[in-house]
C-alpha positions as CSV (number, residue, x, y, z in Angstrom):
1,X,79.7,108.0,42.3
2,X,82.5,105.5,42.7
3,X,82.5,102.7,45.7
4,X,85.2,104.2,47.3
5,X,83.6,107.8,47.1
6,X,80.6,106.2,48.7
7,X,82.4,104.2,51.2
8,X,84.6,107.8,52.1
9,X,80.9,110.1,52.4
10,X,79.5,107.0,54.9
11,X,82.6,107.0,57.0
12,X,82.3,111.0,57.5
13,X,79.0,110.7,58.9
14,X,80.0,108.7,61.6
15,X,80.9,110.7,64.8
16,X,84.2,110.5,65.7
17,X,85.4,110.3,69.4
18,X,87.6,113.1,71.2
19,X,91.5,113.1,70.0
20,X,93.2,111.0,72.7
21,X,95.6,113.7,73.2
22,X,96.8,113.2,76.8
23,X,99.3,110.5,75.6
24,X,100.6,113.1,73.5
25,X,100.9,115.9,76.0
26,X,101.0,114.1,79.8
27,X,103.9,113.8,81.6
28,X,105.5,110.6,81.1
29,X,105.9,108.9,84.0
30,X,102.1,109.8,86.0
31,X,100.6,108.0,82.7
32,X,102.9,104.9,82.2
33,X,102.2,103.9,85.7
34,X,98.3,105.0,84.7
35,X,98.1,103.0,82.3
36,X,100.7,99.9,83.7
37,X,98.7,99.9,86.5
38,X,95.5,97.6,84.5
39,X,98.3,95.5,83.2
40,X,99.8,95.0,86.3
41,X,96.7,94.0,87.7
42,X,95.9,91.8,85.0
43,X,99.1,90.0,84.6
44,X,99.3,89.4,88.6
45,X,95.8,87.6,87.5
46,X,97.6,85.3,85.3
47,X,100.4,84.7,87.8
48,X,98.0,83.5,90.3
49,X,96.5,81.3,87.3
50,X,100.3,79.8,87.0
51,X,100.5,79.1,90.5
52,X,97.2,77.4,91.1
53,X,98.0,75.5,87.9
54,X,101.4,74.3,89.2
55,X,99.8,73.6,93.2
56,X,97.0,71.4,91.0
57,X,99.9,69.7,88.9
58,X,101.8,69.1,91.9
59,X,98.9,67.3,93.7
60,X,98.7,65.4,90.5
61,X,102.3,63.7,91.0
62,X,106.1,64.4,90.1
63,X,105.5,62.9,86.4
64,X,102.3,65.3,85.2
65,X,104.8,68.3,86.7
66,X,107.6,67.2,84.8
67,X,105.4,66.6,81.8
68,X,103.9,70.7,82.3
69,X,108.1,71.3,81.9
70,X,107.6,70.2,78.3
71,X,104.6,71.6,77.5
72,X,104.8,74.5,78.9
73,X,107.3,76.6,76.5
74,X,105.3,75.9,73.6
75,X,102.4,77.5,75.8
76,X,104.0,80.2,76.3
77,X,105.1,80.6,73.1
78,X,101.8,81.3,72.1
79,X,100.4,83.8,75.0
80,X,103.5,85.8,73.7
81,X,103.4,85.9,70.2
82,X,99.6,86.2,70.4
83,X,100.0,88.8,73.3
84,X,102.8,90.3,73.0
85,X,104.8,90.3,69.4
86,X,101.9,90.0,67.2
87,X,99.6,91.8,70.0
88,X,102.5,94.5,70.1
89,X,102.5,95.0,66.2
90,X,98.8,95.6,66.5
91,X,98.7,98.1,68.9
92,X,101.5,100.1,67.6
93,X,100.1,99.9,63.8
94,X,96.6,101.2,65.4
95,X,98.6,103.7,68.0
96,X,100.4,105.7,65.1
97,X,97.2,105.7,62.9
98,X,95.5,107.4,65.7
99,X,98.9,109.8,67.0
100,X,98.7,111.0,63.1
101,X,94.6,111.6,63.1
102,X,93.6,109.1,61.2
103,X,91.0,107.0,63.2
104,X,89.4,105.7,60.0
105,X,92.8,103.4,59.4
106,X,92.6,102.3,63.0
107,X,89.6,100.8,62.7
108,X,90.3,98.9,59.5
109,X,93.4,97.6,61.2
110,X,91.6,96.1,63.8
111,X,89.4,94.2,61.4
112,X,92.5,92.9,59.5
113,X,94.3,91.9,63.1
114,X,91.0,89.9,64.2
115,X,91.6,88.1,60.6
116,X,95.4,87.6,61.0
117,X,94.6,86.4,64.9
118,X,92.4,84.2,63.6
119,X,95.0,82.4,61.4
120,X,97.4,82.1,63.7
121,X,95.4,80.2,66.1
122,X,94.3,77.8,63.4
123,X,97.9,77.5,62.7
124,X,98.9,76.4,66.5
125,X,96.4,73.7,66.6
126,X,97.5,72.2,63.4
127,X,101.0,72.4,64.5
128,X,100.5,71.4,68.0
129,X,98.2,68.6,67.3
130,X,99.9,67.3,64.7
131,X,103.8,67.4,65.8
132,X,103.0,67.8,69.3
133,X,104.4,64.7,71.1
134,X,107.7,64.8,68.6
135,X,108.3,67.9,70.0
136,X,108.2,67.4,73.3
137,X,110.1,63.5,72.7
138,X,112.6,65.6,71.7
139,X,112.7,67.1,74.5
140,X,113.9,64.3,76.2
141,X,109.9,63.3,77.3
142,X,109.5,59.3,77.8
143,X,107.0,57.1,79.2
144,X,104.9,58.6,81.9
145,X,106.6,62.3,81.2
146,X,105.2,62.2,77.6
147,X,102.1,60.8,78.0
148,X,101.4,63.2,81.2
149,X,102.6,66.3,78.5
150,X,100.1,64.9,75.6
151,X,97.1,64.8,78.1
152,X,97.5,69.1,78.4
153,X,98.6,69.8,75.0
154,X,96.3,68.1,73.4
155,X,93.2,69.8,75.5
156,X,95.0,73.0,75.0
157,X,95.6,73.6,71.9
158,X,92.7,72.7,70.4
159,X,91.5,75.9,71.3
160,X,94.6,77.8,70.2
161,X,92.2,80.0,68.3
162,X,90.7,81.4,71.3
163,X,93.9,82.5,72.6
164,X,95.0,84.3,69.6
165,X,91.7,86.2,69.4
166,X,91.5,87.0,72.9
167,X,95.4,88.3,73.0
168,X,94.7,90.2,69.5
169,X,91.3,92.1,70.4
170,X,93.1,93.2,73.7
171,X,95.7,94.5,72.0
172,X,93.1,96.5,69.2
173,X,91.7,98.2,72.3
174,X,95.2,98.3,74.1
175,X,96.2,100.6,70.8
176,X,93.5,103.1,71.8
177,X,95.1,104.0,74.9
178,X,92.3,102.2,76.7
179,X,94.2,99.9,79.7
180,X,90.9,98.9,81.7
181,X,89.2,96.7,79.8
182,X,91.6,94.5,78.2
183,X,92.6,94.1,82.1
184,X,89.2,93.2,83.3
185,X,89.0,90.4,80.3
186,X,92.0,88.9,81.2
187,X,91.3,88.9,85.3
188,X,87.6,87.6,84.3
189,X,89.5,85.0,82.7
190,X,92.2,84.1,84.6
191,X,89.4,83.6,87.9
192,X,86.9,81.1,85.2
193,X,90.3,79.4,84.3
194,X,91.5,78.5,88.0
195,X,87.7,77.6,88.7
196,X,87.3,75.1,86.3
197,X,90.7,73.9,85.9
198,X,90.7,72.9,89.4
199,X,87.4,71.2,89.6
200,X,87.8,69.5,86.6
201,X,91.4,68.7,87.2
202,X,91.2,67.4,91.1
203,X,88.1,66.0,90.9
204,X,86.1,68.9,93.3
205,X,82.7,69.1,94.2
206,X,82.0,65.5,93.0
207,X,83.3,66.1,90.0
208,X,85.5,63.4,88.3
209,X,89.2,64.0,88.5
210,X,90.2,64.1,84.9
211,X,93.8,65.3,85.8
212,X,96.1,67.3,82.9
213,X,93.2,67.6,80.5
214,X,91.0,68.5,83.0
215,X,93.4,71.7,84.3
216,X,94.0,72.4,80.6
217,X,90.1,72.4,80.0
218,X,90.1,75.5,82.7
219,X,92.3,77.1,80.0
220,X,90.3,76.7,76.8
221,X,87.3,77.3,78.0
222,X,88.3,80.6,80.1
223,X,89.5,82.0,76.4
224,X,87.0,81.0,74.6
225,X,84.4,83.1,76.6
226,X,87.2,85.9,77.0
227,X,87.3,85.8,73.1
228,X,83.4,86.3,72.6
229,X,83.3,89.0,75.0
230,X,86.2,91.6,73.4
231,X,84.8,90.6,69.9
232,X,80.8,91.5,71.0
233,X,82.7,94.7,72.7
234,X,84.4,96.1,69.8
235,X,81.1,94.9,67.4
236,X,78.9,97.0,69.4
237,X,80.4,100.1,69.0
238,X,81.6,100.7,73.1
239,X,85.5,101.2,72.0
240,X,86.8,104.3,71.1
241,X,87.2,102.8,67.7
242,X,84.3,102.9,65.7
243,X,84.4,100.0,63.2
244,X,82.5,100.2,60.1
245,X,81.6,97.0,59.0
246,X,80.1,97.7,55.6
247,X,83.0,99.8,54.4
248,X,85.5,97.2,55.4
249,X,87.8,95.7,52.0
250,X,90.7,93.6,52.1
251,X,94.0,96.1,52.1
252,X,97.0,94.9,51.4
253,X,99.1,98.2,53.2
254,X,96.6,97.5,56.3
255,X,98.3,93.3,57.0
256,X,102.0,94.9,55.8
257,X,101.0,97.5,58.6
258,X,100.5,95.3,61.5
259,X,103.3,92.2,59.9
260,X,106.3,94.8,60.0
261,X,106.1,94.9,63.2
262,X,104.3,91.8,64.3
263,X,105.9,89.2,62.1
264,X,109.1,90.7,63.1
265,X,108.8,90.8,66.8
266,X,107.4,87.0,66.8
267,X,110.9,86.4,66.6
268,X,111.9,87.3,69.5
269,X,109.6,84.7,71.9
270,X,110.3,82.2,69.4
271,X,114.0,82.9,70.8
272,X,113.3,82.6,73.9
273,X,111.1,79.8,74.1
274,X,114.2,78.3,71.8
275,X,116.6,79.4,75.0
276,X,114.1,77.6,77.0
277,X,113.8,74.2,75.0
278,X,117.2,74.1,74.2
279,X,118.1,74.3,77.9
280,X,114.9,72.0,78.9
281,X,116.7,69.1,76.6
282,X,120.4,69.8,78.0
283,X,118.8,69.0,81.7
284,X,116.8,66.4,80.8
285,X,119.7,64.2,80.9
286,X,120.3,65.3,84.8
287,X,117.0,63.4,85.5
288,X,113.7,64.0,86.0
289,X,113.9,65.7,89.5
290,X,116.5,68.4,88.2
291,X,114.1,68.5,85.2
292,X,111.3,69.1,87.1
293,X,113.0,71.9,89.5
294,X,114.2,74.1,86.5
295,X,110.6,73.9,85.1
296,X,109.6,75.6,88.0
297,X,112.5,78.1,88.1
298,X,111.8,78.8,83.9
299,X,107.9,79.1,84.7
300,X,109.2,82.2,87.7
301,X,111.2,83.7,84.6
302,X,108.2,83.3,82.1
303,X,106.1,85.1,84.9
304,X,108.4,87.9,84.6
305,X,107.8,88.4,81.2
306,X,104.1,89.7,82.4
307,X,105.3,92.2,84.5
308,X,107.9,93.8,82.0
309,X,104.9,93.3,79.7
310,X,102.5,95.4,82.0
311,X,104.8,98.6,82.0
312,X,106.1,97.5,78.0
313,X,102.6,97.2,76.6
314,X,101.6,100.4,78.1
315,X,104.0,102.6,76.9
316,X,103.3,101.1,72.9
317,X,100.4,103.5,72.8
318,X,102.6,106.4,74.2
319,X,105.1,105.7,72.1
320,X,103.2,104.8,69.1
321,X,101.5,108.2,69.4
322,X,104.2,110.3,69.7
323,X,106.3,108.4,66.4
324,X,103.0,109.2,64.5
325,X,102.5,112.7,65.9
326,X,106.2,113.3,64.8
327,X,107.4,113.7,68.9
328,X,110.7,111.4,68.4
329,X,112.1,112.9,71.7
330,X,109.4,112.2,73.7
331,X,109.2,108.5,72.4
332,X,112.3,107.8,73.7
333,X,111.8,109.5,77.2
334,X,108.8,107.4,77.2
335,X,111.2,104.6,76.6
336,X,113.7,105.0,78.9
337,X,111.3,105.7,81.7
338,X,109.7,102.4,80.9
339,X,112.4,100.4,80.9
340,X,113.7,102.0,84.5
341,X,110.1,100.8,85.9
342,X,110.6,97.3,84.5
343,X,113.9,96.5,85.6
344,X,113.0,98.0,89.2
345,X,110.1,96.0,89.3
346,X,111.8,92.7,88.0
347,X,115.1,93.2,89.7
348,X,113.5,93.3,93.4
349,X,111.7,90.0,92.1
350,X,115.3,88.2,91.3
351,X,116.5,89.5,94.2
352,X,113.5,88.3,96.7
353,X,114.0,84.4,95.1
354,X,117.7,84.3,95.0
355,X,118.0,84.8,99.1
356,X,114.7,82.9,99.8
357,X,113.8,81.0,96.9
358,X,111.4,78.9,99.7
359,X,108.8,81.4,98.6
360,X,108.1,79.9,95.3
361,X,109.3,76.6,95.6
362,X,107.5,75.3,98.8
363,X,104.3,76.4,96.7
364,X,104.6,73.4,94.6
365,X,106.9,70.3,96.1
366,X,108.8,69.3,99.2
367,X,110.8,66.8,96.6
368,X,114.2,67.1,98.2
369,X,116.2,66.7,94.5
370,X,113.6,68.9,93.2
371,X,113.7,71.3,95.6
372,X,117.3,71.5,95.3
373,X,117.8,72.3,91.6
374,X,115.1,75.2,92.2
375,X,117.4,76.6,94.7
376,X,120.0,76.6,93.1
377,X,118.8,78.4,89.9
378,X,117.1,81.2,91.6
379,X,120.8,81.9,93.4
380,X,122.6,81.9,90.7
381,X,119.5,83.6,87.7
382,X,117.7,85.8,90.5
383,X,120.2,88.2,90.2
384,X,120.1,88.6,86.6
385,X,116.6,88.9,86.1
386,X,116.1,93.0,86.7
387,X,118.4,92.7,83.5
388,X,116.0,90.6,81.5
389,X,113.0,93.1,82.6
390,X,114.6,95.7,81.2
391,X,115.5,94.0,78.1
392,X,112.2,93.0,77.8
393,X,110.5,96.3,77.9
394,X,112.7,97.6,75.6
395,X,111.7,95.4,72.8
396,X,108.0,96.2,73.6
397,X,108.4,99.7,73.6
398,X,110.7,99.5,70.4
399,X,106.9,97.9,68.7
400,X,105.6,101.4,69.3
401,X,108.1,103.2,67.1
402,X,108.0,100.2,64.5
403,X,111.8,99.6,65.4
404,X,112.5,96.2,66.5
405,X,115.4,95.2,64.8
406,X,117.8,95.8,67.4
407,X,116.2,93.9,70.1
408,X,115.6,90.8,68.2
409,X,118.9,90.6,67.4
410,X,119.7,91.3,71.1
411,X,117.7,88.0,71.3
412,X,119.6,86.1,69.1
413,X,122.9,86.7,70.9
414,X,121.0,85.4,74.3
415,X,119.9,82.0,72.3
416,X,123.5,81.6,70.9
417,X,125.2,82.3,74.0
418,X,122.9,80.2,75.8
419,X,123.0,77.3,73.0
420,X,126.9,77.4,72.3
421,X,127.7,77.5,76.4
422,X,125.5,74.8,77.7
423,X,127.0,72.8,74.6
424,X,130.4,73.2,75.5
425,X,129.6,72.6,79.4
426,X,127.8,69.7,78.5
427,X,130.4,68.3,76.9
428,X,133.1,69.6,79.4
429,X,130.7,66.9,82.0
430,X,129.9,70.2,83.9
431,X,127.5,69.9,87.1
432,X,123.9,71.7,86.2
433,X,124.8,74.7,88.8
434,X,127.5,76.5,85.9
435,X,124.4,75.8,83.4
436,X,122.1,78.0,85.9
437,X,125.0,80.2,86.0
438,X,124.8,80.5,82.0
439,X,121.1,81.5,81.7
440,X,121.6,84.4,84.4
441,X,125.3,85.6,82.3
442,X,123.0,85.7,79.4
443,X,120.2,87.7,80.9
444,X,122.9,90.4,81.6
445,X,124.2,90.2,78.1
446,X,120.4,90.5,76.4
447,X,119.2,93.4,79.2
448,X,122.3,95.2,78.0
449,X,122.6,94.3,74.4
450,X,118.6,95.5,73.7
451,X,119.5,99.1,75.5
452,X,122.6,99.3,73.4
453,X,120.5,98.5,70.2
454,X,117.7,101.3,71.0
455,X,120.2,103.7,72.0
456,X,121.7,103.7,68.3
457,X,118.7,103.1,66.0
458,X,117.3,106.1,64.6
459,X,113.8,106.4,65.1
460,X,111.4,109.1,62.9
């Protein structure tokens, strides 16, 4: 008898759990919101994380919260390529195993994601650690600023690993259809990260204050148990993937699986935390108080990409289903539908900070320069941003039918547009208020430019 005979009689002994056939079958919209609902919860978890992180920050002084400005793309950059491009290319490789029947696959895919997670992470640290403070002196970081921006990153992204793993597990049992308990990891983590990054950030409880590291500690450690929690969970058999250690091998088709989509798709945050820094080093010669009040507009706009992720991510599965199960028409309902939710849900946020941006703002400074270049972002991106929730949708649900050419190019045209017109303003000695005015033109532009995109690819 041959290895892979043996391996094949092994794997047939083990029971097998129900088909999960409702995402094949339900009606659309009941079971988005069903399964948005988890993410929604979650992600308002790691909204309240950014806010408590910005209050602490705030507290700390005006330099530290202009140093976060810097930092904090690169951070981002890694919750979504980790959570959602990579994270999206698992659960739609893992989705379409299980919508064509073949559960055995999914569970080897999950084994290979854990190992390209695991890469990635070790690849952040090396980069971050390494290249770090270049980065972020080219982004127009001096003195205080860049010292302030060195004292989180470096406490961060030691522990990049953690945040890969944690963001790539979720998304293994996010590809099942299960919502719940990736949601209850992240809110378990988000409440251990605003615990100990403010003690050990502030100084509470007798504590010493160790300032930026300290709040970035709260981060690394919060993952790090979040990561040893999803990998005992999916170890001990309490998924609805059974994986099967001993009849695991290296497969090549398995890593092409998930990279075809994830490798892809890591594109597209890598353009938008490009729109981001590009942008971040255009202001930075406005000074460090108009600096500062964009970083707190572009952390509101980062936010939103959690709440178009809640209703994206959960239509992957549905989506990824139906392509595998051969329902094309329903894929794209299931699109469509998502992408209304989204940019509903995001608009009504633009529109609430463009008439009272207070809301946000007074949360973090009473700076009067500062408070004055937040203002007049939100008035003149707010608008735009139910644009930029659809678009982002879009390309989540475009994972799920392994189809996301269209809206990373879609992404491109928002750098470029973004890149070439705040050049040319620049240049022209424009004030920073037709630069705000740029990044909400561009949102339009992308929202639309994704939908267009979708709405002529063939999917099969």
């Amino acid at each position: 008898m041959t290895i892979d005979a043996s391996i094949d009689m092994r794997r047939s002994a083990v029971p097998v759990a129900a088909p999960v056939d409702d995402l094949l079958t339900a009606p659309i919209l009941p079971t988005l919101l069903r399964l948005a609902i988890p993410n929604t919860i979650a992600m308002f978890g790691s909204t309240l994380v950014a806010v408590a992180e910005t209050a602490y920050i705030g507290r700390l002084g005006t330099e530290p919260l202009a140093g976060i400005a810097l930092v904090f793309p690169f951070a981002m950059l890694t919750q979504m390529m980790s959570a959602g491009a990579m994270g999206g290319g698992v659960s739609s490789a893992i989705s379409r195993s299980l919508g064509a029947g073949d559960r055995d696959r999914a569970a080897d895919l999950a084994l290979h994601a854990a190992m390209i997670g695991a890469c990635a992470g070790l690849f952040f640290t090396a980069m971050m650690l390494g290249f770090g403070r270049n980065f972020y002196a080219l982004l127009g970081g001096r003195g205080g600023v860049l010292e302030q921006s060195m004292h989180y990153s470096q406490v961060l992204f030691s522990g990049a690993i953690s945040i890969w793993l944690v963001n790539t597990l979720a998304s293994v049992v996010r590809g099942t259809g299960d919502m719940r308990t990736p949601s209850l990891t992240l809110i378990a983590v988000s409440m251990v990260q605003v615990a100990i990054g403010g003690v050990f950030g502030l100084g509470l409880f007798g504590v010493p204050s160790f300032g930026m590291r300290g709040v970035a500690a709260g981060q690394l450690s919060a993952f790090s148990l979040g990561a040893i929690f999803l990998a005992w969970y999916l170890a001990s058999g309490r998924s609805r993937l059974k994986l099967d250690f001993a009849a695991f091998r290296f497969q090549r088709a398995m890593f092409v699986d998930i990279l075809k989509v994830g490798a892809i798709s890591c594109l597209s945050p890598l353009q938008s935390v490009l729109t981001i820094l590009i942008f971040t080093k255009i202001l930075a010669g406005f000074g460090t108080e108009t600096l500062a009040g964009y970083g707190m507009g572009s952390r509101l706009e980062f936010l939103l990409i959690p709440i178009a992720f809640a209703v994206g991510v959960a239509s992957v599965p549905m989506v990824g289903m139906a392509i595998g199960a051969g329902l094309v028409t329903r894929a794209r309902h299931v699109t469509w539908t998502a992408a209304a939710v989204a940019g509903l849900i995001v608009g009504l946020v633009g529109a609430v900070v463009a008439v009272k941006p207070a809301l946000w703002v007074s949360l973090f400074t009473n700076d009067p320069g500062v408070t004055a270049a937040a203002y007049s972002y939100f008035a003149l991106a707010g608008p735009a941003f139910g644009f930029f929730g659809i678009g982002v949708c879009l390309y989540f649900s475009s994972q799920g039918a392994a189809k996301v050419g269209g809206p990373v190019l879609a992404g491109t045209v928002r750098l470029l547009l973004v890149a070439i017109g705040g050049w040319w303003l620049t240049i022209s000695g424009a004030p920073a208020w037709t630069l705000f005015a740029l990044v909400g033109g561009a949102m339009v532009v992308f929202g639309l430019t994704t939908a267009l995109t979708i709405r002529l690819t063939r999917w099969s």
